[in-house]
C-alpha positions, -999 to +999 in steps of 0.1 A: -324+515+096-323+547+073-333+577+086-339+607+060-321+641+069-347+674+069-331+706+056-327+715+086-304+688+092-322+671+120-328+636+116-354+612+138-338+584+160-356+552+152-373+540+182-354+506+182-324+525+190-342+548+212-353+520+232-318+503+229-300+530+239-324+542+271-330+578+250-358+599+262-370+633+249-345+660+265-315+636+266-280+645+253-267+622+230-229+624+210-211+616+181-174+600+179-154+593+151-143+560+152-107+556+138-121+531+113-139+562+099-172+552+116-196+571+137-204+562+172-234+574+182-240+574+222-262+588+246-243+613+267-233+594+305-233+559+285-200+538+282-183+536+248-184+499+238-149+483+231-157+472+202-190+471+177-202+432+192-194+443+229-228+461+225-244+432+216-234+413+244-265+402+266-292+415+240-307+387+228-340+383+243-360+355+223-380+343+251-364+313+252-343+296+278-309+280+274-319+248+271-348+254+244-323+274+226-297+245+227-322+220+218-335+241+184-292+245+177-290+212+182-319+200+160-336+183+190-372+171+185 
């Protein structure tokens, strides 16, 4: 999701992250270098992930349920 920076060097959150992240208007939010040269970017009182996929963990809401998700894997008719 690119995000254009102003000349004022302010940039707008998307709102998917926004929403991901739980960010409201007045929240603190931080920046870490990762040692892989990344940037972390974290709402300030949020845990730091131990890695880029443990965030992931537990997002994926399809509306589904495990067994109509293991039936469309599975090719079930």
């Amino acid at each position: 999701m690119p995000s254009r920076v102003t000349s004022k060097g302010q940039v707008t959150i998307p709102k998917p992250v926004r929403d991901r992240l739980g960010i409201k208007p007045g929240n603190l939010v931080t920046f870490e270098m990762a040692p892989d040269g990344n940037i972390i970017f974290l709402k300030v009182g949020r845990k730091k992930p131990k890695s880029r996929f443990a965030a992931l963990i537990g997002s994926a809401d399809t509306g589904m349920t495990t067994d109509e998700i293991m039936a469309l894997m599975r090719g079930d008719d």
